[in-house]
N, C-alpha and C positions, 0 to 999 in steps of 0.2 A: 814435747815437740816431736820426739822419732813416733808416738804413738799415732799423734795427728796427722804426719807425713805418709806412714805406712796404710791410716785408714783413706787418705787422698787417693792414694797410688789404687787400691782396692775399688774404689769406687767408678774406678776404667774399667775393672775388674766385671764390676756387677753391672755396668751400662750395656755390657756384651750378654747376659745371662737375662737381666729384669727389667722391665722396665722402668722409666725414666721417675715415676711416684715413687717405686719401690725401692730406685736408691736413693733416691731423696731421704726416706724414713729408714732407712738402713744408716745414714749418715747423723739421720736428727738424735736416733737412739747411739750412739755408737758417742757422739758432742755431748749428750747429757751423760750418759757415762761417764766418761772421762771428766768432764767438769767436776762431776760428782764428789772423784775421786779426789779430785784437786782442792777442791773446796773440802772436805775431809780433812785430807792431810795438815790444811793450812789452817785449821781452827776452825771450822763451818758459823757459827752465826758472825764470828769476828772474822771471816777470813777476806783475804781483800781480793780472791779472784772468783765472788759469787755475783757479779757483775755478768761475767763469762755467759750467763745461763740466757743475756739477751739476747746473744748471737745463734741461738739455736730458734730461737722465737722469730727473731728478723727473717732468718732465713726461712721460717717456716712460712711466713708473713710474702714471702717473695715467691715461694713457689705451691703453697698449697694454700686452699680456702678457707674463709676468717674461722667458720666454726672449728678448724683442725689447726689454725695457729694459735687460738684460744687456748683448746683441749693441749697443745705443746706451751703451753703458760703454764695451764695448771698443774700439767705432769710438774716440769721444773720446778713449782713453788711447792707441792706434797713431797718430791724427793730431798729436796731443801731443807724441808719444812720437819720431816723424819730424822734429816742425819743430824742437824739441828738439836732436835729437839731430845736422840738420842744422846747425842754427846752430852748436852745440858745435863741429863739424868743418871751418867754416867753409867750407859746400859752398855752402850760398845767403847774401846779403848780409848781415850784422849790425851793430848799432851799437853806440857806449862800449865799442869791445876786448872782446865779450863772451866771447871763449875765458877770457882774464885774469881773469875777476874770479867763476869759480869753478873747484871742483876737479874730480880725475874722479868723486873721491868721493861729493863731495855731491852730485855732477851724478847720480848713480846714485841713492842716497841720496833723494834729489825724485823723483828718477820714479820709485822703488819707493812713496814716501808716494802719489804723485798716482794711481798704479796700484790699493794699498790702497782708498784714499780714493774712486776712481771706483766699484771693488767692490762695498765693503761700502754706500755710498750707494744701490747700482741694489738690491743685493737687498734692505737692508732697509725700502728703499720699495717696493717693488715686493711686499713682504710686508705692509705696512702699506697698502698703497691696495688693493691686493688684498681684504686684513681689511676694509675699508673700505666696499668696494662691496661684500660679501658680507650685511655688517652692512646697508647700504643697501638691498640686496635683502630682507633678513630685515626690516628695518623698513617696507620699503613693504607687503608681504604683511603683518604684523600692521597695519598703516593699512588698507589695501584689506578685511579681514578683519572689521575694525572698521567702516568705513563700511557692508558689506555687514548686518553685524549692527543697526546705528543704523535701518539703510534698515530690514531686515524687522522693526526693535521698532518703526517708525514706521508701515507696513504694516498690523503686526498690530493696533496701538493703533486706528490709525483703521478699522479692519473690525468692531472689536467691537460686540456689540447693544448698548452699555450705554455714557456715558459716564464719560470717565477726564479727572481735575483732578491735577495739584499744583500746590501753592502751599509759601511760605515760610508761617512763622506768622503774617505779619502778613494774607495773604491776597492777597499778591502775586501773582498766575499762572506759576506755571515753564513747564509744558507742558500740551495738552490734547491732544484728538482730536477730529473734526470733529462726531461723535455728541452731545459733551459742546456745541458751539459752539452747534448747533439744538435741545438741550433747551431751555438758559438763556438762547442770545442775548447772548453779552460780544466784548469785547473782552482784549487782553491786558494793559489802561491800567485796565480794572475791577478790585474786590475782590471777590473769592467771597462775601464772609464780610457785604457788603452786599447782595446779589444775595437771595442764600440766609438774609438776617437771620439770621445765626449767628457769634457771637463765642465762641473757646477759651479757658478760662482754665486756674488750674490746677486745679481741680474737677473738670474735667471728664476728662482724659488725668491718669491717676495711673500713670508707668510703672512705680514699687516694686510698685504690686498688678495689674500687667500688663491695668490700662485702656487698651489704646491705640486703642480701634474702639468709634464709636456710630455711631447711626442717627435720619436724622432725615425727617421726609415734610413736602413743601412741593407747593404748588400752582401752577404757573407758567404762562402762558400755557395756561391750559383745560387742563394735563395734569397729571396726580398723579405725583409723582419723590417715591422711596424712595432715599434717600443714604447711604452707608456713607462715614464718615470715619473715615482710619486717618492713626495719631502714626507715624512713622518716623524714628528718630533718628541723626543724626550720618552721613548721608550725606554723603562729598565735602565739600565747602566750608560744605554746611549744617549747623548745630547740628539744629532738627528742620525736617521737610518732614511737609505733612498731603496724605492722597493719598484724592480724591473718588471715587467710585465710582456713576453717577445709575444708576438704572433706572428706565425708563418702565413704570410700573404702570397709565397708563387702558386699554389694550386687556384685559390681566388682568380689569383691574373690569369695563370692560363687557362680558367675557366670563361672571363671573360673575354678573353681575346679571339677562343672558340665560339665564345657566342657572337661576336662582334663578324668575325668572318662569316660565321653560318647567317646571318641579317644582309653580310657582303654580299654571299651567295645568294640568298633569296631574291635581290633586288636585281643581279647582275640576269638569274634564270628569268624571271619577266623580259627583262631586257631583248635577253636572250630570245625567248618565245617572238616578242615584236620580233626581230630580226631577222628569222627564221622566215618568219611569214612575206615578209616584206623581200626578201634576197633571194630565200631558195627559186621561188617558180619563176622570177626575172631570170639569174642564173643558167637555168634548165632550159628557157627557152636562145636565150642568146645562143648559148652552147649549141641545141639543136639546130637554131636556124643556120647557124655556122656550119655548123658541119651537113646539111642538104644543101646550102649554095655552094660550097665547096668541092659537094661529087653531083652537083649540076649543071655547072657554071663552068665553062672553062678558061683558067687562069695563069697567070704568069706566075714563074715560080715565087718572086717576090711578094707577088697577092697570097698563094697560097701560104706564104710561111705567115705571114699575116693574120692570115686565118688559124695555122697551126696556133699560134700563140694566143689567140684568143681563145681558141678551146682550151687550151693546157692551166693558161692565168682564169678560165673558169673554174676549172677541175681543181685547182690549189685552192681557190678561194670556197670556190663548195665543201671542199675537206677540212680548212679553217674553218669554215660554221659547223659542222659536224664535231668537229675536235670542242671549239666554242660549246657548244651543245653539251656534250659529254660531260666536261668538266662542271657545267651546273647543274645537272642532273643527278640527284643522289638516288640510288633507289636500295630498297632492306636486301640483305645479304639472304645467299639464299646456298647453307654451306651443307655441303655435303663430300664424304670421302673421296678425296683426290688425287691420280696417279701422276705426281709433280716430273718424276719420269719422261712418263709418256709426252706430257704437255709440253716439256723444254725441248725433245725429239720433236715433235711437231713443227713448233716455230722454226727447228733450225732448218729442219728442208725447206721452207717455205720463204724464208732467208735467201739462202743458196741459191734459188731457184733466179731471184735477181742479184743475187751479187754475189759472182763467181769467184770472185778476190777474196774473199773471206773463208778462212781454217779454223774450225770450229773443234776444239782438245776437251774431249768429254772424260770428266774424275767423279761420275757417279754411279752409285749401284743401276738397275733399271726396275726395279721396286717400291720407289721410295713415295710413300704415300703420305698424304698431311688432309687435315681438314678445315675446308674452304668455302668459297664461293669460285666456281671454274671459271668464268665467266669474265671475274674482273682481275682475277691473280694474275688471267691469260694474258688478258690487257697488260698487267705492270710488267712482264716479263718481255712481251711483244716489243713497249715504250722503252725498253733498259734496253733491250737489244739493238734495236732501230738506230737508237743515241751510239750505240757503240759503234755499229756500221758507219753512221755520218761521222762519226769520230777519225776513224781510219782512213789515211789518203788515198795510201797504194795498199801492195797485200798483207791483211796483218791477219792476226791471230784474238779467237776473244777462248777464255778458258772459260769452262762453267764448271763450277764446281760442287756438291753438296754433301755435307759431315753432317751426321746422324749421330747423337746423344742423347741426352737428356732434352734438347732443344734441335730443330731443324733449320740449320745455317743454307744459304745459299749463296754462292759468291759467282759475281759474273766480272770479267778482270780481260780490257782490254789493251793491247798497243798503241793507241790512238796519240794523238796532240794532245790529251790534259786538259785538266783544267785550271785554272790559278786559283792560288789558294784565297784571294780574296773575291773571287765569285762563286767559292765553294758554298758560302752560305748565303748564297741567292738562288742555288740551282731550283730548290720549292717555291720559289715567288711565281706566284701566277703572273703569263706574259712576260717571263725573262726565259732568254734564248740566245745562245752563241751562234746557234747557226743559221743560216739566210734560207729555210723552208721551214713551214710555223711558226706558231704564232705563241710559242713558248706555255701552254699548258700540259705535255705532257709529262714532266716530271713530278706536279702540280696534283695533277690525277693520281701516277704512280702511290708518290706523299698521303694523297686523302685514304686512297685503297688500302693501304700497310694501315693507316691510323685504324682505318673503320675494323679492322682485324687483329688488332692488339699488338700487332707486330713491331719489331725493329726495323731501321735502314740507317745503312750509315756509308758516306763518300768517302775514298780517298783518292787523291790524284798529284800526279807529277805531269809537271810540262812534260811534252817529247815521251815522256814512257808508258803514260796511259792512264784510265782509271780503272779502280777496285771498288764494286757494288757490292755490299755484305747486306742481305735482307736474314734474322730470325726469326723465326716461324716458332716462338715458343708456345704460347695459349692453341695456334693451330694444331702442333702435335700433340698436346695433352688432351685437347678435346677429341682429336681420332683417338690415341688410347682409350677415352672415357666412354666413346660410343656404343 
């Protein structure tokens, strides 16, 4: 036993130095030795641990090829067969008279069993380890086959547009994909079934009339999800599994609604067009004739104001069809490097020059260039400003401001009366209007122009303190960079 343990210990020994056949056979020779030995000592054809000599075979059988656990059979049964047959002859030492106390017979007799016996052990192990590791090999390839399939259904799951739930029936989460994690925001410790306030009962999945798929539409996190829940039953370990299916429907809608408006617009621009035709040169002429009977004619002041008013409610209402106008008319941007500087300097003299009441606190470089269309940025700047004037009763103050980053901010931030916060989100409605000149399209305008430019806008306002107009201008300034 110490000789067996010290050759174990060795054999870490030789895994470091040889390889892995050559301790093997370092081991098989070192086990038949020692067997050898043992069976010697113990009387060889009568000894009872010449069994021992299988265990070098098995193993042989286990790690090396039939022909070489054969050839470790026969070694076994010649060295056997030698010390055997010497003792018998008493050529080398033996103990208890072993010629005496068997025959030649049986002494043949043993060795043809132990010869059998080494045989039929090497090959039909060496047939069965063989099976074994073939089996083994065919098992790993169906595992390896199987992981690879796990991996691309887990691949393909998580690549999908749309996200993917089961759960048990109670609403447990089996598996998801990561589409499904960022519609709804869970965990695997949550319930679907409270997330989505949806409880299964049996009303609902009738699998005798092959109900097993509804659809339910929830509103999550500011985005509209269209849900396909499917009964599947008697999967694997499960009685049923329900399998979620989300789609994100807000891009759909706001693509629709985009379209639905641009069909608004196309119809309102005809519209437009007749009314154009029909008002403007009626308009033009009343206006004109008014004002030559008025410096032809001489009139009481009463007639004259009479007159004044009909020119003026012309000129409002000819500026309403032009604004009218404006607002359906889309035409392609037409963008090139712009001195946003310059263009806010612009507007403000031009401001100024009618209303004298207004302190205009300028917080920007006078460099600061973005890439646009001039033309209509001028306009929403022009529209935002105007709004802030009529804002203001007596003398106020409007800041302009603009912060240069990564992104180019604009902030325009008046004193004015405010707005309420529940008509903050009507200021974009075409024809909505707080104030009593227009016809409530210019914010409308402003709105389409930020869109058509990839840009942001965004309100804020208090009664009595004023509003803050935050417009970015991110895709603008990238694309001046990129120029």
């Amino acid at each position: 036993i110490l000789i067996a343990t010290i050759i174990s210990f060795l054999n870490f020994y030789f895994l470091t130095k040889y390889t892995f056949k050559t301790t093997v056979l370092i081991q098989l020779v070192s086990d038949i030795i020692f067997i050898s030995i043992m069976v010697y000592l113990s009387g060889g054809i009568n000894s009872p641990f010449y069994f021992l000599y299988l265990f070098p075979i098995l193993i042989s059988a286990n790690f090396l090829s039939r022909r070489e656990t054969i050839l470790t059979a026969s070694i076994s049964f010649v060295i056997f067969g030698i010390i055997s047959e010497l003792m018998y002859m008493g050529l080398i030492p033996t103990h208890n008279n072993y010629q005496s106390t068997i025959s030649i017979t049986n002494f043949i007799y043993n060795l043809m069993m132990s010869f059998i016996a080494f045989l039929s052990v090497s090959i039909s192990a060496s047939f069965y380890f063989t099976n074994m590791k073939q089996k083994g090999v065919e098992l790993q390839t169906i595992k390896d086959s199987f992981e690879n399939l796990a991996l691309l259904n887990h691949i393909v799951i998580d690549k999908m547009d749309h996200g993917f739930i089961t759960t048990d029936f109670n609403g447990k989460i089996i598996s998801s994909n990561v589409r499904a994690e960022r519609l709804i925001n869970f965990s695997s410790r949550d319930s679907v079934f409270e997330i989505l306030k949806f409880q299964p009962d049996n009303n609902v999945f009738d699998i005798s009339n092959n109900k097993t798929q509804l659809f339910i539409e929830r509103i999550i996190k500011n985005r509209t999800l269209n849900i396909s829940i499917s009964l599947v039953s008697n999967v694997s370990s499960f009685n049923k599994i329900l399998v979620f299916l989300i789609y994100d429907l807000t891009d759909k809608i706001a693509i629709e609604k985009q379209l639905k408006e641009k069909e608004h617009l196309a119809l309102i621009g005809e519209m437009a067009a007749g009314i154009a035709h029909e008002l403007r040169n009626p308009l033009a002429s009343i206006s004109g004739s008014v004002q030559f009977l008025k410096n032809e004619i001489i009139l009481e002041d009463e007639h004259k104001n009479l007159m004044n008013i009909i020119v003026k409610e012309s000129k409002r209402l000819s500026n309403s069809i032009e604004e009218f106008l404006e607002y359906t008319k889309s035409t392609p941007l037409n963008k090139k490097t712009l001195n946003l500087s310059n263009l806010l300097n612009e507007i403000m003299i031009l401001i100024n020059i009618n209303s004298k009441n207004i302190k205009f606190i300028k917080r920007f470089n006078e460099n600061i260039k973005i890439f646009a269309d001039e033309k209509k940025i001028k306009q929403v700047v022009w529209n935002l400003l105007a709004n802030s004037v009529k804002a203001i009763e007596e003398d106020g103050i409007i800041e302009i401001t603009i912060i240069q980053g990564t992104n180019t901010s604009l902030y325009i931030k008046d004193n004015g009366i405010g707005i309420e916060k529940e008509e903050l989100k009507n200021i974009f409605t075409p024809f909505y209007s707080k104030f009593t000149s227009g016809i409530g399209l210019g914010m409308s305008i402003v709105n389409r122009i930020i869109n058509e430019h990839n840009a942001r806008i965004k309100v804020t306002s208090d009664i009595n303190f004023g509003t803050e107009i935050k417009i970015v201008f991110g895709d603008l300034h990238e694309s001046y960079k990129n120029e």
